[in-house]
N, C-alpha and C positions, 0 to 999 in steps of 0.2 A: 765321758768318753764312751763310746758305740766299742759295744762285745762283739767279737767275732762267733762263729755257728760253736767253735770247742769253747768258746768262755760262756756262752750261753747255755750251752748242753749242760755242763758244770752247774749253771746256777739253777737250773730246772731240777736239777738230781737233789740239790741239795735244800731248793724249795717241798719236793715229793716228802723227802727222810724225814721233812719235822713236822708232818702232817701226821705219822704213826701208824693211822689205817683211815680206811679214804670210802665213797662210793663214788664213783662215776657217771655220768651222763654218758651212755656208752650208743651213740646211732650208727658205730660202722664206719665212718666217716674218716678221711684222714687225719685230720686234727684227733678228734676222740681215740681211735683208734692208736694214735701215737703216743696219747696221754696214756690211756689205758695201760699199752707196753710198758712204757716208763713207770709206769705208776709200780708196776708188779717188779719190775727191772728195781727200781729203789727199797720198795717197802717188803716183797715178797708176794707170795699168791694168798696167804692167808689173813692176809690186813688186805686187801683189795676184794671190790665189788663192783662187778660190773651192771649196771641198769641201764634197759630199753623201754624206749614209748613205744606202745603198738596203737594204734589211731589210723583213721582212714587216710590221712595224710601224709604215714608212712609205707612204704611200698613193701608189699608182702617180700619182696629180693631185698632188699637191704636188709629187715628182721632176719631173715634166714641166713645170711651172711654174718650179721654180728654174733647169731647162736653160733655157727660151725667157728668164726674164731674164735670164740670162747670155747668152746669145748675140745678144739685141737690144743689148747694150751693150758689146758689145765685152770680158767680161770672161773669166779665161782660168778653164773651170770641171772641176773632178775629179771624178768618182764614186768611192767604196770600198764594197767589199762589207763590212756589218757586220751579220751574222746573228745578232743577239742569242740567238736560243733553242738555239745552240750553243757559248753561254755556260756554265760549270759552274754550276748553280744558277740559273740567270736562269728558266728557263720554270715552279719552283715561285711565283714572283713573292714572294721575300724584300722586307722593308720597307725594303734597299737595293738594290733592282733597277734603280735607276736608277745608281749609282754603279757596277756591274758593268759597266754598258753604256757608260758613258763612261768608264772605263777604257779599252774594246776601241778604243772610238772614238776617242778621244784619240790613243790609239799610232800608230794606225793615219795620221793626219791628219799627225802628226811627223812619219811616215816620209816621205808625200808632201811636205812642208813642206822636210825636209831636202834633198832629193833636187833640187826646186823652188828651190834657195837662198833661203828665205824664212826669217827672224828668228825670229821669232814664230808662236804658234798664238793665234787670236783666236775668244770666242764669245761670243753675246750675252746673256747675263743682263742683267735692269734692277737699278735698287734697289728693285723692288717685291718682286723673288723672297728680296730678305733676310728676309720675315715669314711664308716657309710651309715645310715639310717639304721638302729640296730637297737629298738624298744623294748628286745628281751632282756638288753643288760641291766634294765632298771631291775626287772625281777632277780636278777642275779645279784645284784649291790645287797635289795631288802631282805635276801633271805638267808646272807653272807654264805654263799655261796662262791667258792673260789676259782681263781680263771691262771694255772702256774702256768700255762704257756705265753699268756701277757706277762705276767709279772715277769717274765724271765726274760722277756722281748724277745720272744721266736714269731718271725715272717712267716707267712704261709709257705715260700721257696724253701727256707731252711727247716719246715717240718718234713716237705717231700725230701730233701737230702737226707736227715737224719734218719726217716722211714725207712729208706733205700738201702743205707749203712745197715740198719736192723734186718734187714730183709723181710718187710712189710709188703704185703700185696697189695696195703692202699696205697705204697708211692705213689702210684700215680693214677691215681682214680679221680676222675671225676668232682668237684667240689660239690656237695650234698648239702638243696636245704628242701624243709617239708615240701609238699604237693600247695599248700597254701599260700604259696609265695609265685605260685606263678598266676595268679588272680590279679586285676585291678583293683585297687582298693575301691572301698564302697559297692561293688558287684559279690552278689551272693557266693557264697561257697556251699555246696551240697555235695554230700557223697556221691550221687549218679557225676558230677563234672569231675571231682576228683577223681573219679574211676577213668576217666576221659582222657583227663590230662597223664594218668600213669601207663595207663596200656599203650596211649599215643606216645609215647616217651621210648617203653617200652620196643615199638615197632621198629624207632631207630637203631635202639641198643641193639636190636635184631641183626640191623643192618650193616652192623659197622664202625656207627658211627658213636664215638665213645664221650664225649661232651658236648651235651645235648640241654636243650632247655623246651618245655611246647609250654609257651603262655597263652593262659584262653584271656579271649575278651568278648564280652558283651551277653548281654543277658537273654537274648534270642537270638538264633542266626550266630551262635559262635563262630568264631574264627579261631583257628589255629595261629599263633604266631610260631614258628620254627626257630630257633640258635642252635646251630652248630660251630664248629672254628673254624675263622675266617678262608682257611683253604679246602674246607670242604664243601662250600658253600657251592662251588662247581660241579660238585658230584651231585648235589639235590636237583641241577636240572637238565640230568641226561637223563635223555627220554623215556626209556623204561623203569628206571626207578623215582623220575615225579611222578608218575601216570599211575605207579604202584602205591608212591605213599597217599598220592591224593586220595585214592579211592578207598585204602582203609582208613583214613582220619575221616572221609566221609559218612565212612559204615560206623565210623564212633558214637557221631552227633556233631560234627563240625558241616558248618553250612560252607564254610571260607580254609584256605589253608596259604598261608604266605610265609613267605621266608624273609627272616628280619636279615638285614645285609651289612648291619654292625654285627654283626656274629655272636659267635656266645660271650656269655659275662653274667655273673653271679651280680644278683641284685637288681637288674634292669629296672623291675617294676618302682625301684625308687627314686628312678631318673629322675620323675618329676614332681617329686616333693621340695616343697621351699623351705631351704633350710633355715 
């Protein structure tokens, strides 16, 4: 029989309690973020740890965001250096690039975890991430690493409501995934593009424009791909503000700058893998 959001919340609270003390996967993010809360909300502040990746992959605003909520609320928060492109293989961007990096990540969070005396390592997948390409979970099974927001079967929708309830400033943020995911698989990843892809991301957040994705493609002569949501897709092409964004995605290193006109959506680049 399918839980409603209050018999869910319940089973999540009482997944949290028998964990004892926990470390988190903490990016900022609404999921993690709501894990987080919870986490502290069930077990207390002193059985909770919060850990961040900092990598070129993550945006100098997001880090800075997950320090200040952690430190508005009293939670006790980690940094690790995890420099994915000095992964063996990760900056070809194989079509497990994602399970390499949470691999490094993973270990790495244990080791604070253990150190920490903390039980567990916790991260936030929903049950919505069970229907797309998603090669980190392998690393997350191997390193029993636990995911209470599946287990408890919370939808992405129902973690914005329950955010909202809390009075969470990531309700309604944006869905966050690394700088790395907006590459074509098999095209190189290097720091100078991922600098490319953020500050041009960046430029929109500038603008307004609050779900945003800039996918690069191609190894010379980038092109900017653009996602925003489907009704803002009209505001990119009045006059003065294409002519504006063109010319700084230009000044980036984009040779090309188009706008994709299925809009935003989390995961694009997996369109086209055969399942």
């Amino acid at each position: 029989m399918d839980l409603n959001i209050e018999e869910k919340s319940k089973r999540l609270n009482e997944i949290l309690e028998s964990y004892g003390s926990v470390a988190v996967a903490f990016s900022g993010g609404v999921d993690s973020t709501f894990l987080l809360q919870s986490a502290v909300l069930a077990l207390g502040e002193a059985n909770v740890l919060a850990v961040t990746a900092r990598s070129a992959s993550f945006p100098e605003r997001e880090l800075n965001e997950a320090a200040a909520f952690c430190a508005e609320r009293g939670i006790k928060h980690e940094t690790v250096d995890s420099e994915e492109l000095d992964i063996d293989g990760f900056s070809e961007n194989p079509l497990n690039r994602c399970y390499l990096c949470k691999s490094e990540l993973f270990s790495k969070i244990w080791e604070l975890a253990k150190a920490e005396g903390a039980s567990y390592v916790l991260e936030g997948s929903n049950s919505d991430d069970e229907g797309d390409y998603r090669p980190g979970m392998q690393a997350v099974a191997e390193q029993g690493v636990e995911s209470p927001l599946r287990k408890a079967g919370l939808a992405k929708e129902e973690i914005r409501e329950l955010s909202m309830r809390l009075g969470l400033p990531t309700w309604d943020k944006q869905s966050f995934a690394c700088l790395s995911s907006r590459f074509v698989y098999g095209e190189t990843i290097s720091v100078d593009k991922l600098a490319m892809v953020d500050k041009a991301e960046q430029i929109l957040l500038d603008e307004g424009f609050r779900f945003v994705r800039v996918r690069i493609h191609g190894e010379e002569n980038f092109i900017a791909r653009i996602e925003v949501l489907p009704e803002e897709i009209g505001r990119l092409a009045q006059e003065d503000l294409r002519a504006k964004i063109d010319k700084a995605f230009r000044a980036l290193g984009f040779s090309y700058v188009a706008v994709d006109l299925g809009g935003y959506r989390t995961g694009s680049m997996n369109e086209g893998i055969k399942k």
